[in-house]
VEXRO-223784 format. One record per atom (N, C-alpha, C, O): residue number from 1; x, y, z; chain. Coordinates in steps of 0.2 Angstrom, whole numbers. Layout:
N
num_xx_yy_zz_chaine
NUM_X_Y_Z_A
...
REM end
This chain:
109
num_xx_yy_zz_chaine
1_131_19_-107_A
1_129_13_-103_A
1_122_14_-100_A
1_118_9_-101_A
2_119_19_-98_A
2_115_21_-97_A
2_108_20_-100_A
2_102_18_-98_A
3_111_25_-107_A
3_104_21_-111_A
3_103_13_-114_A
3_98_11_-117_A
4_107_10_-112_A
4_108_3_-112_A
4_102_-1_-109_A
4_97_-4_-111_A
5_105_3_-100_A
5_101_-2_-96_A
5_93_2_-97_A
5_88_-2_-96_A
6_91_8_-99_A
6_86_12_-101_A
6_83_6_-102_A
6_79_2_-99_A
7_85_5_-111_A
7_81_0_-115_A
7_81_-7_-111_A
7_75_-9_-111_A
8_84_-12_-106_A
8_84_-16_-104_A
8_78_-14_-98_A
8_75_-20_-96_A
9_76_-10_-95_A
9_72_-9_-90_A
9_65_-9_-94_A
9_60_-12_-92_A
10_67_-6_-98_A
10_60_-5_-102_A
10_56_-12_-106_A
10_50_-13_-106_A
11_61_-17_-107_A
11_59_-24_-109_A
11_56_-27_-104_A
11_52_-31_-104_A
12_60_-26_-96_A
12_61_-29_-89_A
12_51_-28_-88_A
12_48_-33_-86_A
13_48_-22_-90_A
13_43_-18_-88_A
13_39_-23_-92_A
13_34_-25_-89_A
14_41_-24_-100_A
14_35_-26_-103_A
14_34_-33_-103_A
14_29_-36_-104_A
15_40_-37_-101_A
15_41_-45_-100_A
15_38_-48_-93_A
15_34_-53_-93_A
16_40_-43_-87_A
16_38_-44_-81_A
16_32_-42_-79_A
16_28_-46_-77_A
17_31_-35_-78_A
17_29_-32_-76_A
17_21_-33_-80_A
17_16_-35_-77_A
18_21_-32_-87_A
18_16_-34_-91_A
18_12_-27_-93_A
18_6_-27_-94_A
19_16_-19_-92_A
19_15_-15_-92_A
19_20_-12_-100_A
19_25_-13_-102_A
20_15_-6_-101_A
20_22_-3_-108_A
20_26_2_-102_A
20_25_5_-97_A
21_32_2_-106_A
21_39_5_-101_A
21_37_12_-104_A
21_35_13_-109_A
22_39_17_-97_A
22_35_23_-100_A
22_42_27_-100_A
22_47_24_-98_A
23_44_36_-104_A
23_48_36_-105_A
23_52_37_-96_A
23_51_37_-90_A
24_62_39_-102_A
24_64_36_-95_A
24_64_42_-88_A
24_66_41_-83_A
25_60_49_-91_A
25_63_55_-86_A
25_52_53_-81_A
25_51_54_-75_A
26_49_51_-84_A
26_44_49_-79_A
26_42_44_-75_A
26_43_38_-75_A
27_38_50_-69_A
27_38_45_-62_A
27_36_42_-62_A
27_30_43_-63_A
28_37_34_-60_A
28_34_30_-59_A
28_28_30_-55_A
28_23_26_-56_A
29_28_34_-50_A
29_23_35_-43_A
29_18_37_-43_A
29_13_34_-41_A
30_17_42_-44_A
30_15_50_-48_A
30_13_48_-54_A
30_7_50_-54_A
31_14_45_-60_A
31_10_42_-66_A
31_7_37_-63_A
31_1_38_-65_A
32_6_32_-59_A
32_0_28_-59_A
32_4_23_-61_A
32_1_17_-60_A
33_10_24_-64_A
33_12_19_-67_A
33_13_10_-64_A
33_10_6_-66_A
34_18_11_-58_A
34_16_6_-54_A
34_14_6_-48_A
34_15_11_-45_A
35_11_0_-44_A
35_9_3_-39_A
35_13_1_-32_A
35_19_0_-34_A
36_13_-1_-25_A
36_19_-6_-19_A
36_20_-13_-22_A
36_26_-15_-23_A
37_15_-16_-25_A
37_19_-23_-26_A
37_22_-27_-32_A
37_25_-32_-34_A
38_18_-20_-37_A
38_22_-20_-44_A
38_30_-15_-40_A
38_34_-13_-44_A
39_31_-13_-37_A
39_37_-9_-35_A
39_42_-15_-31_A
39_48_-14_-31_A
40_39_-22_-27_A
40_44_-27_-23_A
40_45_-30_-32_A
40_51_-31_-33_A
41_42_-33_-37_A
41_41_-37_-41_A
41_46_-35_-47_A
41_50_-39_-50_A
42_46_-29_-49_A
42_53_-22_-51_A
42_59_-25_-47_A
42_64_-27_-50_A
43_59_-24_-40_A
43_66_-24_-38_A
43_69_-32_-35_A
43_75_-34_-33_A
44_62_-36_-37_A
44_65_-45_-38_A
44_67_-45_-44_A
44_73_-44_-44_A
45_66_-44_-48_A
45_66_-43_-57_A
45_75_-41_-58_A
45_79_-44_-61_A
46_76_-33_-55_A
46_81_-32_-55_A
46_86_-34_-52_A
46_92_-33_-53_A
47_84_-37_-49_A
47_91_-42_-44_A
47_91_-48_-49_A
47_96_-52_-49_A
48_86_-50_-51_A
48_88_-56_-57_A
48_92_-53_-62_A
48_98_-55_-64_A
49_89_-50_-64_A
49_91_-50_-72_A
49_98_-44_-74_A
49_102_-44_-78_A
50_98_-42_-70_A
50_105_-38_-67_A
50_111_-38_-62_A
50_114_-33_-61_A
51_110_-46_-60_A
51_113_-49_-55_A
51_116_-42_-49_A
51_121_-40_-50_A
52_112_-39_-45_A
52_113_-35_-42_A
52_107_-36_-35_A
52_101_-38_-35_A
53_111_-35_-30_A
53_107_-36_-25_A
53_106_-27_-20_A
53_111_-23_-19_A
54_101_-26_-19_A
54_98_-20_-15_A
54_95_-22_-8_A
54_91_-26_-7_A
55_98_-19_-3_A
55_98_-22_4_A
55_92_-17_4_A
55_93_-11_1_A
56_86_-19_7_A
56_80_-16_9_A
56_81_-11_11_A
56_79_-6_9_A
57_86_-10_19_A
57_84_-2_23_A
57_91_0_17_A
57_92_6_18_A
58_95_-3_10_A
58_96_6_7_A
58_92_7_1_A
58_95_10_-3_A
59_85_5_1_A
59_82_7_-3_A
59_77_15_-1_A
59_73_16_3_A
60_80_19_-8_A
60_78_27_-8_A
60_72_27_-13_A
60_74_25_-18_A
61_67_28_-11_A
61_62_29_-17_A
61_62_34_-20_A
61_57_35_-24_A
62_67_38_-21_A
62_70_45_-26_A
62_73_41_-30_A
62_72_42_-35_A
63_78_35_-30_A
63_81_32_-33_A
63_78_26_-37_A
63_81_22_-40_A
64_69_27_-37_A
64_67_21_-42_A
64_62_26_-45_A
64_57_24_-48_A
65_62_31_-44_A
65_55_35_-49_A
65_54_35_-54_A
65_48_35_-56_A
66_59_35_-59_A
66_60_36_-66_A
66_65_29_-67_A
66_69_27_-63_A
67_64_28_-74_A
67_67_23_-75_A
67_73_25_-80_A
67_76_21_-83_A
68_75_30_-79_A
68_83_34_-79_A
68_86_33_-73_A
68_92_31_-73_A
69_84_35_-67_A
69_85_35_-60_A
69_88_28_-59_A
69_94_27_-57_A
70_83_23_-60_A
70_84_16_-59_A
70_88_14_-63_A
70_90_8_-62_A
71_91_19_-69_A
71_95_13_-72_A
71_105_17_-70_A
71_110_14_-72_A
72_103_23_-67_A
72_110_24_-63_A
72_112_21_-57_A
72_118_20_-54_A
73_104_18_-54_A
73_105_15_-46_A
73_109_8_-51_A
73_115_8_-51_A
74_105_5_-54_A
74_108_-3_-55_A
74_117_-3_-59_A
74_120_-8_-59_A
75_118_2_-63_A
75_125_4_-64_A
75_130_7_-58_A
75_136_6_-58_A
76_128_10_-55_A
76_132_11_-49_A
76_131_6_-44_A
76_135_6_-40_A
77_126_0_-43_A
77_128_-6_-39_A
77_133_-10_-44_A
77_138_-14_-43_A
78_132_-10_-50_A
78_136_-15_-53_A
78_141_-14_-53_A
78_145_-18_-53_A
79_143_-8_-52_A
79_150_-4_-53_A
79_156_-4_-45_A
79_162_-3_-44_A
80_149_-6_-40_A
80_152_-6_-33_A
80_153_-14_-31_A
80_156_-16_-26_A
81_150_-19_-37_A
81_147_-24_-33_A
81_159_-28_-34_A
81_164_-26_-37_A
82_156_-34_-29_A
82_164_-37_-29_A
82_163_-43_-27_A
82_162_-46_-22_A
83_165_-46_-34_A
83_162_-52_-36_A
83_168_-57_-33_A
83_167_-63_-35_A
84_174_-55_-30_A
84_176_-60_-25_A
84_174_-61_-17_A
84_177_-64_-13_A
85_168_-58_-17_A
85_167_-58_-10_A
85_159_-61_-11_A
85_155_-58_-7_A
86_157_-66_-15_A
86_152_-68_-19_A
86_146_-69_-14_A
86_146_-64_-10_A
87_141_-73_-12_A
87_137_-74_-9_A
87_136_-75_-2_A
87_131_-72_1_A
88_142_-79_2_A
88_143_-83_6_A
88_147_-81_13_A
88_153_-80_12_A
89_146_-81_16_A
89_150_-78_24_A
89_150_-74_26_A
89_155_-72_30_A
90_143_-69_24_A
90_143_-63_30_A
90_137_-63_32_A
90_133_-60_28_A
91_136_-66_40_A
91_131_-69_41_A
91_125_-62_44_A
91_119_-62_45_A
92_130_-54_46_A
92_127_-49_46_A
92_125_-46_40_A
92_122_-40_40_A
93_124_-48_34_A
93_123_-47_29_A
93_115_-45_31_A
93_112_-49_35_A
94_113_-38_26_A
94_107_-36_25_A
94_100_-40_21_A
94_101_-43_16_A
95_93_-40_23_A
95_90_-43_18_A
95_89_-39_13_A
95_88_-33_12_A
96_89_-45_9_A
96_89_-43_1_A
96_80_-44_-2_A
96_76_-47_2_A
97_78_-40_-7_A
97_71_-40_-10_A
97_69_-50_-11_A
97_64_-52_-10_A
98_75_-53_-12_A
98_73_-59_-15_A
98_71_-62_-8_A
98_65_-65_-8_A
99_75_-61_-2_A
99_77_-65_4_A
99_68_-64_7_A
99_64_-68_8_A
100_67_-57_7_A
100_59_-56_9_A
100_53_-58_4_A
100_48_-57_7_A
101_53_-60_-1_A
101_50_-63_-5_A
101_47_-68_-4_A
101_41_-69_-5_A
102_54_-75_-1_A
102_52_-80_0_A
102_51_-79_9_A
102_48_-82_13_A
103_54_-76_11_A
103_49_-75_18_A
103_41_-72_17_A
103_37_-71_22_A
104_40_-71_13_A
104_33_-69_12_A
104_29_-76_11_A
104_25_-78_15_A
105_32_-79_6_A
105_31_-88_2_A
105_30_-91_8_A
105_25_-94_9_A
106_36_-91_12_A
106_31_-97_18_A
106_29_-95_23_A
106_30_-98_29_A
107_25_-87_24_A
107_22_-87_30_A
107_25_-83_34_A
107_22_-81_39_A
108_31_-82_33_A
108_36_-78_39_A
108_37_-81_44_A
108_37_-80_50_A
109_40_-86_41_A
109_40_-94_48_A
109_47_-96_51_A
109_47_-100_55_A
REM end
């Protein structure tokens, strides 16, 4: 499954991002590869296209350097996620990459 989501990030990189996907055991950080806001634009991207959500404070930047790394984080949320407890009614719920995006969009108002 793994090499699945591999090839799927690597498309993610060249659709979105507009970078070539580099291989999966190299650091994103460390190569130059991306930089902080190609890194929020990555974890918008992945919360779309792999319907998975990543609460800000449990994001580990060990867990996004390699796009092998990245593609165990987003198969261990899919694997955790529970999809009867779906959007709605926990109002202590964490912010999400998306939630701060569009707090970015208007201002922080």
């Amino acid at each position: 499954m793994t090499d699945a989501l591999i090839e799927r990030l690597g498309a993610l990189f060249v659709e979105n991002l507009h970078i070539d996907a580099p291989p999966p055991d190299t650091d994103l950080f460390e190569s130059g590869t991306i930089d902080s806001l190609q890194l929020v634009e990555l974890l918008l991207q992945i919360e779309r296209r792999f319907g998975v959500q990543i609460a800000v404070e449990n994001i580990d930047l060990d867990n996004l350097r390699t796009l092998g790394r990245i593609a165990r984080l987003v198969a261990a949320q899919q694997s955790s996620s529970d999809p009867s407890k779906g959007k709605t009614g926990n109002t202590e719920s964490q912010p999400k990459v998306t939630e701060l995006r569009a707090w970015r969009a208007r201002g922080l108002r």
